[in-house]
C-alpha positions, 0 to 999 in steps of 0.5 A, spaced: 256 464 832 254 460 838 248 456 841 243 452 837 241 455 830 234 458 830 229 452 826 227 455 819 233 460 818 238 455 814 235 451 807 231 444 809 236 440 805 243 439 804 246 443 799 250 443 792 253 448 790 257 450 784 261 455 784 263 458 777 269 463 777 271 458 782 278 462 782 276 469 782 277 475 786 270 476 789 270 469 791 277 469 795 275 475 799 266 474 799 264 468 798 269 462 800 271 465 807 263 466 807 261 459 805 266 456 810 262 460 816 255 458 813 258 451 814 262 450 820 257 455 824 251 449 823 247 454 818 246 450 813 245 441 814 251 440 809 254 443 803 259 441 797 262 445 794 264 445 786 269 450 783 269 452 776 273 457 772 277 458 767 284 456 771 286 449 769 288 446 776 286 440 780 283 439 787 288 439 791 290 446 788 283 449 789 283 447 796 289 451 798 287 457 794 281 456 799 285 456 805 290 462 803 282 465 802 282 463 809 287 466 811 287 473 808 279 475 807 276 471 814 274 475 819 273 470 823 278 464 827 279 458 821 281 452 826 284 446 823 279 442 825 273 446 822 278 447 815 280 440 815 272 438 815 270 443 810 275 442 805 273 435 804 267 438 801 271 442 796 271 439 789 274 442 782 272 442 776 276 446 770 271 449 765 276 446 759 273 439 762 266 441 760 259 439 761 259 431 762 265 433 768 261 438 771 255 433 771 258 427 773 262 432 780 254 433 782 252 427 782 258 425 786 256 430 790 249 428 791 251 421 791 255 422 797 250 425 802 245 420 800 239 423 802 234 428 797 239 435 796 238 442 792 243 446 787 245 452 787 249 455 782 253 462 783 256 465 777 261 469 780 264 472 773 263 478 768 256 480 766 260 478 758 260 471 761 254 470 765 250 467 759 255 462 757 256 460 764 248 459 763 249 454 758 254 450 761 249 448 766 244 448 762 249 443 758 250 439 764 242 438 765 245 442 772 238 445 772 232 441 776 232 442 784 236 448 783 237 456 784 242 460 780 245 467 783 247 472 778 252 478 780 250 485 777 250 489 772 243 486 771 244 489 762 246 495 761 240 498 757 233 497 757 234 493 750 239 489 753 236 488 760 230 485 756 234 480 752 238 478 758 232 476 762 229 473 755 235 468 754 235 466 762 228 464 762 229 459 757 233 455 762 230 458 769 224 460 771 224 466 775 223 463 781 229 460 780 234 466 778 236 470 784 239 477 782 244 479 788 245 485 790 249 485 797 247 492 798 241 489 801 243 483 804 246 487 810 244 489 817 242 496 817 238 495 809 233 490 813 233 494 819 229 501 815 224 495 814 224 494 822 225 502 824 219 504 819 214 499 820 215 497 828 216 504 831 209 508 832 213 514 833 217 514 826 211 510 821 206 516 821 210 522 818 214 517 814 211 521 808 211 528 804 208 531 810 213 530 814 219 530 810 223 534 806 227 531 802 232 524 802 239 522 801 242 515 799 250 518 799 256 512 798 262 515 796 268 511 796 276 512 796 277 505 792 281 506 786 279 502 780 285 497 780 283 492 775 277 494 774 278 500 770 276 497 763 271 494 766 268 501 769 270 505 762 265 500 759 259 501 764 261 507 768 257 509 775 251 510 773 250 502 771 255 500 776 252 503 782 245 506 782 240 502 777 243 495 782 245 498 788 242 505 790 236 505 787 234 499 789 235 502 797 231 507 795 225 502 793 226 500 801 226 507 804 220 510 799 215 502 799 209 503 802 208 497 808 208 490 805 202 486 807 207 480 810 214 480 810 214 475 805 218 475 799 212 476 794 209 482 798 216 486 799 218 486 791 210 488 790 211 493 794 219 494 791 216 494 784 211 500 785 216 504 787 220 503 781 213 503 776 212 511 780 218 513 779 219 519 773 223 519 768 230 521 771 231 527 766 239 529 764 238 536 767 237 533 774 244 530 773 251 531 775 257 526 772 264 526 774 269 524 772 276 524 776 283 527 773 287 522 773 283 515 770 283 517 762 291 515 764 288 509 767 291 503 763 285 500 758 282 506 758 280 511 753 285 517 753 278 522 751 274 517 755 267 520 757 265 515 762 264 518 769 266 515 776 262 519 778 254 521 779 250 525 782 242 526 781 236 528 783 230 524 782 222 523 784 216 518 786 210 520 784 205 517 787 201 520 793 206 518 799 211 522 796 210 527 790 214 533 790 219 531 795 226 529 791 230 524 793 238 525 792 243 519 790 251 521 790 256 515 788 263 516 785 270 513 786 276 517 789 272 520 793 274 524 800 271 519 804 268 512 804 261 513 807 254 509 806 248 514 808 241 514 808 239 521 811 231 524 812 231 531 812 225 532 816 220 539 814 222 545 818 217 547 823 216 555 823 221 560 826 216 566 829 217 564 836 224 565 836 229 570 838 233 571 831 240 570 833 237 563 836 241 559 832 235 555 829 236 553 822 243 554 821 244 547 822 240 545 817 233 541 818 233 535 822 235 528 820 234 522 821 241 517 818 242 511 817 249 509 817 249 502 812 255 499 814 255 493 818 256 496 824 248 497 823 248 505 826 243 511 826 242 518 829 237 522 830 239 529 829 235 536 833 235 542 836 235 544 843 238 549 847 244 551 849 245 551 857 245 559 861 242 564 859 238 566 853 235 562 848 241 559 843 240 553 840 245 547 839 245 541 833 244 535 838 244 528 837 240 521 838 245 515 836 246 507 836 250 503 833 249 495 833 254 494 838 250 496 843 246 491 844 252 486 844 250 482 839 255 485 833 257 478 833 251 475 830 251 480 824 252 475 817 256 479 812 251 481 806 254 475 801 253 470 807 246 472 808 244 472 801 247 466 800 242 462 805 237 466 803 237 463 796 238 456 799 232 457 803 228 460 796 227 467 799 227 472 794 225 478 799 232 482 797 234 480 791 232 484 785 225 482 780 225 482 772 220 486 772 224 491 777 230 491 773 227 492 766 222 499 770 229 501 773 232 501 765 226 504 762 226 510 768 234 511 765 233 512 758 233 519 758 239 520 761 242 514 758 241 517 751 243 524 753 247 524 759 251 531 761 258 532 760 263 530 765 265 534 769 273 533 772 274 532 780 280 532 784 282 526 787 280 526 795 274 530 794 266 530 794 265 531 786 265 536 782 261 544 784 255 543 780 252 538 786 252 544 790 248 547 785 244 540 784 240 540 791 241 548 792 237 551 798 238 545 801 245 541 803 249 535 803 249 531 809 256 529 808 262 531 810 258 530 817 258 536 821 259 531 827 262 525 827 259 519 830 260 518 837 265 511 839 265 509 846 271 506 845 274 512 845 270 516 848 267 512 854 261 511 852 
């Protein structure tokens, strides 16, 4: 980032902050090489950085954790200079010290900028870990003047959604809990609310009238690596829908906000989620790959799926009766994060029969939800010399034609500022979370059989039956153009 940051981007005041789980895997890949460009790039007046995890280290071992972090996860240069300054600001507190050493490394903080701060505590730990990571702050009267941002899963159930957002509001009110999902802290997930609202063009037919169905697709290859005990106790379902894809649906399917401020977006968010119907089993498809039953702490008859596929409706007047369709799984063919708009199909009876028109599906409109921020347009023409044959053609841009790809934040940097600053507009309500459980509860107290899939492809064959007469848009029938490699 270059020039002079913007005034009201970064929070008012120098920061405090404690990062819990300090030493973990989400720390070295996201979180500190995203502090350091938060700092060193001038979005925020002053940050000190506390660690904490179980590992009994020192400092000075932190910091060289910090700066292989660096080394490896940074995509961007890490000069000596800019190192050297933020490591400085960079403390460490083992757990094992308890709440007093932790309490007595703020206030040396603080102390150190002499002038008014605020806290923010990140619990980058497991869900089974977040609430005694709570009391240690609370413990460590770290409470006051402070925001506190909690990973996923948000429950597993509603009964356990409920009783945790209890339990955190006895130490926090809401105002201060920021529930993360780095889905919505990227690029292209902030650009629906632009594209929809801003353009005359797309705005008007943004309803049942118009469109025909929706699909939220994201595959992934990943393997389950370390996380195969953890994945064996939550499954894709609660890993993936009810805090990722459904919250991208609550911005695709929300009615215009009467500012693009933070109350009125979770309003309108949270109406989506109170229209939605009960998603019932028989409109499910789980999976489950061969080969993770064989994965080490998993159960050898395990049923979890890794796997999901689902189709699900909003009932108010915007959008009743059009299904909105959501895939995710592991092991997967491709690696892919789409948002795509089937729009209706006009009538046919002006064109030649063998015209083509229709036989490669409706129109779409895509967005393609990694940070390359693109979107394409798909739709028929015609096909140059004689006759009347129709092509599939598309509309494309990617992010990288404006030159401006260099300014994008990465999602945990963005959600990071966006909690210093008190800007709640991306991250996920009590009220919200609690409504996602109780919409589940059908399909989490009678959930289909896995089905078996084969590593590489895109699940198992029920999902054709699933969104049948219509298709699913991946694999893509093009591919997204490159200028880099195609001129242009």
């Amino acid at each position: 980032m270059s020039g002079k940051i913007p005034a009201g981007v970064g929070p008012k005041y120098p920061q405090i902050l404690v990062l819990v789980g300090a030493t973990g895997d989400l720390s070295r890949r996201k979180l500190l090489p995203g502090l350091f460009h938060l700092v060193t790039a001038g979005f925020i007046p002053g940050c000190r950085i506390i660690g904490a995890s179980l590992d009994d280290i020192d400092t000075a071992a932190f910091r060289s954790l910090a700066r292989d972090a660096l080394r490896e996860f940074s995509t961007r240069p890490v000069p000596d200079t800019a190192w050297e300054a933020f490591a400085a600001n960079l403390e460490y507190v083992p757990i094992s010290a308890g709440a007093a050493s932790l309490r007595a490394a703020v206030e040396r903080a603080e102390k150190a900028f002499g002038t008014e701060t605020r806290r923010v505590h990140y619990l980058s730990v497991p869900p089974a870990a977040a609430l005694s990571a709570v009391k240690l702050l609370s413990d460590a009267d770290l409470t006051e003047k402070s925001r506190i941002i909690m990973e996923k899963p948000f429950g597993t159930d509603l009964a356990s959604a409920v009783e945790l957002n209890r339990r955190l509001h006895e130490v926090f009110d809401e105002q201060q809990i920021f529930r993360i999902d780095h889905f919505l802290g990227k690029e292209p997930a902030q650009n629906i609310l632009a594209f929809r609202f801003a353009n005359g063009l797309f705005e008007p037919i943004w309803n049942r009238n118009f469109i025909d169905h929706v699909q939220i697709d994201v595959p992934e290859t990943l393997d389950l690596g370390t996380r195969a005990a953890f994945y064996q106790s939550v499954g894709a379902y609660r890993d993936m829908v009810v805090t990722h894809l459904f919250q991208i649906l609550g911005f695709v399917a929300m009615e215009a906000p009467t500012a693009l401020e933070p109350g009125p977006i979770s309003e309108e968010k949270n109406k989506v989620f109170r229209s939605m119907l009960p998603i019932k089993p028989a409109d499910v498809v789980r999976g489950q790959f061969t080969g993770f039953r064989s994965e080490p702490r998993v159960d050898p008859e395990s049923d979890t799926e890794t796997f999901i596929a689902l189709k699900c409706y909003i009932d108010n007047w915007r959008w009743a009766r059009v299904p909105f369709y959501l895939r995710t799984g592991k092991r997967m063919a491709e690696g892919q994060r789409i948002i795509s708009i089937a729009f209706r199909e006009p009538p046919r009876s002006m064109f030649p029969a063998d015209s083509g028109l229709g036989t490669q599906g409706p129109d779409h409109l895509t967005f393609d939800l990694a940070d390359a921020a693109k979107v394409s347009l798909s739709f028929y023409g015609k096909r140059p010399g004689p006759g009347m044959r129709l092509d599939k053609l598309s509309l494309q841009f990617a992010m990288r034609d404006t030159g401006l790809i260099g300014e994008v934040l990465e999602a945990y940097e963005r959600l990071i500022l966006d909690a210093m600053r008190g800007d709640h507009t991306l991250f996920n309500t009590a009220e919200g979370i609690e409504r996602l459980w109780e919409v589940s509860a059908p399909l989490l107290e009678s959930p289909p059989p896995v089905r078996p899939y084969a590593p590489g492809t895109w699940g198992p064959n029920a999902i054709h039956q699933l969104i049948a007469p219509n298709a699913w848009r991946l694999p893509f029938e093009r591919n997204w153009r490159n200028p880099d490699t195609q001129g242009g």
